[in-house]
C-alpha positions in Angstrom: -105.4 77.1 -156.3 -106.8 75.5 -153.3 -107.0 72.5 -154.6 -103.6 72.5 -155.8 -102.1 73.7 -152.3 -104.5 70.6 -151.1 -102.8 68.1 -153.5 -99.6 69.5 -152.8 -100.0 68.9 -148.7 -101.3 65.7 -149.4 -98.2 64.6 -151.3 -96.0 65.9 -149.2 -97.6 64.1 -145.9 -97.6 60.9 -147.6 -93.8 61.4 -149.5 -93.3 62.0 -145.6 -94.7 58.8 -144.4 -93.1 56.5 -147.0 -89.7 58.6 -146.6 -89.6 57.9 -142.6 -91.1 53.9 -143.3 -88.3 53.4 -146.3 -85.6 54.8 -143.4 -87.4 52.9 -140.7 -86.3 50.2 -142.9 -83.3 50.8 -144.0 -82.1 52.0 -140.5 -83.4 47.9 -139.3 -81.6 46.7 -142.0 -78.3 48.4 -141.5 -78.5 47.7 -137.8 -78.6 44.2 -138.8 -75.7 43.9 -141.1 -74.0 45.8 -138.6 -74.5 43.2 -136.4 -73.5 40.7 -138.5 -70.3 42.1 -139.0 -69.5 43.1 -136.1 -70.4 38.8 -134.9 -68.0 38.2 -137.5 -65.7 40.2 -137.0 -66.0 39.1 -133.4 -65.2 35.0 -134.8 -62.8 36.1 -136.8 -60.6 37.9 -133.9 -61.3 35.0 -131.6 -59.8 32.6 -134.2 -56.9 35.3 -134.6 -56.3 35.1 -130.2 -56.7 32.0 -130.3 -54.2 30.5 -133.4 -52.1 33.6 -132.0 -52.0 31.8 -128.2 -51.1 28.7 -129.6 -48.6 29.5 -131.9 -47.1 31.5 -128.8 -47.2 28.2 -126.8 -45.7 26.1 -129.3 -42.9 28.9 -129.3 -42.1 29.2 -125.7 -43.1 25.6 -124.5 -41.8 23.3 -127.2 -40.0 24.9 -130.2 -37.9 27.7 -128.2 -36.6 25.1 -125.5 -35.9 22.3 -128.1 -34.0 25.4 -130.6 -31.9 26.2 -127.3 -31.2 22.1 -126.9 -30.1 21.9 -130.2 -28.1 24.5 -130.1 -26.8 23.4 -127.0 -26.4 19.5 -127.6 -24.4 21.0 -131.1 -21.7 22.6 -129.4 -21.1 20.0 -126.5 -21.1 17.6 -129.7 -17.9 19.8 -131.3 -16.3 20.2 -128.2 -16.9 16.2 -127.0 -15.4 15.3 -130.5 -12.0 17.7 -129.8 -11.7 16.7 -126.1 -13.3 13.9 -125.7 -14.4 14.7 -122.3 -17.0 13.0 -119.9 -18.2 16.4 -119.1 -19.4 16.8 -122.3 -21.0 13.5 -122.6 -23.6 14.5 -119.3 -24.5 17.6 -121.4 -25.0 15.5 -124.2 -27.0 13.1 -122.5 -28.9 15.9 -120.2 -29.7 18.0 -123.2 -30.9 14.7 -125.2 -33.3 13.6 -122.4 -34.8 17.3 -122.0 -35.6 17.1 -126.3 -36.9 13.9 -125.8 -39.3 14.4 -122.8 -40.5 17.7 -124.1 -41.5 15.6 -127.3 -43.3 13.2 -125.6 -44.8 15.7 -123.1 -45.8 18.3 -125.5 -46.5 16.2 -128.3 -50.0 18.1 -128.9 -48.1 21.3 -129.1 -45.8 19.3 -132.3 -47.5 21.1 -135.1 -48.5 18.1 -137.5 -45.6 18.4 -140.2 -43.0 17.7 -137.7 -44.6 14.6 -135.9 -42.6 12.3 -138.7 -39.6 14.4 -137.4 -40.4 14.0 -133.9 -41.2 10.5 -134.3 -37.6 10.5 -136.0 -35.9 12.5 -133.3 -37.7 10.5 -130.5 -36.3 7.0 -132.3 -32.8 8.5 -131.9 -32.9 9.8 -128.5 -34.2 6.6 -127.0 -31.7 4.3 -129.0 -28.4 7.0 -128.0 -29.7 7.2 -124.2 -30.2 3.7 -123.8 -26.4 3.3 -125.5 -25.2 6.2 -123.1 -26.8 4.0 -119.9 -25.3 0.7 -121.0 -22.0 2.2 -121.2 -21.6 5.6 -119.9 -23.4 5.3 -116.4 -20.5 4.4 -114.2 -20.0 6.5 -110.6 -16.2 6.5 -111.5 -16.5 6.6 -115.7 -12.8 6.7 -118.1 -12.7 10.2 -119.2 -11.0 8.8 -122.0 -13.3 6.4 -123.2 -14.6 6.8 -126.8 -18.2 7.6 -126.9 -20.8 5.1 -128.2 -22.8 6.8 -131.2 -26.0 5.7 -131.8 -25.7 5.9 -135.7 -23.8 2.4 -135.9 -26.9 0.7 -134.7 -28.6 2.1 -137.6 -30.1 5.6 -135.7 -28.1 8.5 -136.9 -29.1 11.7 -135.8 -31.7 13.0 -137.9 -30.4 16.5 -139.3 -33.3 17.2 -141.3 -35.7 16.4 -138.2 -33.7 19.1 -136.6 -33.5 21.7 -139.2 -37.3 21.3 -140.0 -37.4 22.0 -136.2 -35.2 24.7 -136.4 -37.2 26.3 -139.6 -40.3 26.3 -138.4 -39.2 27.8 -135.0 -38.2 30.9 -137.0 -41.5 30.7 -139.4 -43.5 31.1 -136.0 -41.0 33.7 -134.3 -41.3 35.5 -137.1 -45.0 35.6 -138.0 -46.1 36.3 -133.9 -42.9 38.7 -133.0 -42.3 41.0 -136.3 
């Protein structure tokens, strides 16, 4: 019997040791993976901020000003084409220079499937303003003077520069804001 109680000490001593060295061990080596997940976790929401940030940006410094533009530019356009009025010709030109500068100053905000489109839009704006300056940039101008288009010299507006503008505007306002 003694030697049985003996055996049975012994056993349970050593199943002791190896049970605390196995969770010594397994304790290290969860700590470990927990630490790895929580790094990559870590990269992963620092990608997220980041790509988050810059699609905000791209929202309020480029695409939300240019939407407004175009918007704008549109309905001087349909009123200019009723009325036919200087008046709408300066908020023509003034809302064509401000899409223009804000696609050459921003460019690294363009995301890269619109630089053909800005590139396109760009073309236009600089070929229109120059016609608008040649002809348009009196002290005294003929409110009743047809307007120059820009199309006839072989630049017409690019519509689907300005919808894939327009599209992607909502893909980002959508995908940061709902």
């Amino acid at each position: 019997m003694e030697q049985f109680l003996n055996l049975l000490i012994s056993a349970l001593i050593s199943s002791s040791i190896v049970g605390v060295i196995l969770g010594l061990i397994f304790k290290r080596r969860n700590e470990i993976i927990a630490s790895e997940v929580k790094n990559q976790f870590e990269k992963n929401m620092t990608v997220f901020k980041s790509n988050y940030i810059w699609k905000e940006k791209i929202i309020s410094e480029l695409l939300g000003q240019i939407y407004m533009q175009f918007n704008r530019t549109k309905r001087a356009f349909d009123r200019y084409q009723d009325t036919n009025v200087y008046l709408e010709a300066k908020v023509l030109k003034d809302g064509n220079e401000k899409i223009r500068n804000l696609l050459l100053e921003k460019a690294h905000l363009i995301p890269l499937e619109l630089t053909d489109d800005a590139s396109q839009l760009i073309e236009h704006y600089d070929v229109w303003l120059e016609e608008f300056n040649k002809h348009r940039n009196d002290e005294n101008p003929n409110l009743d003077q047809k307007f120059i288009f820009a199309g006839p010299k072989g630049y017409i507006f690019p519509r689907v520069a300005e919808q894939n503008f327009k599209k992607k505007y909502h893909e980002l306002r959508e995908e940061l804001f709902t």
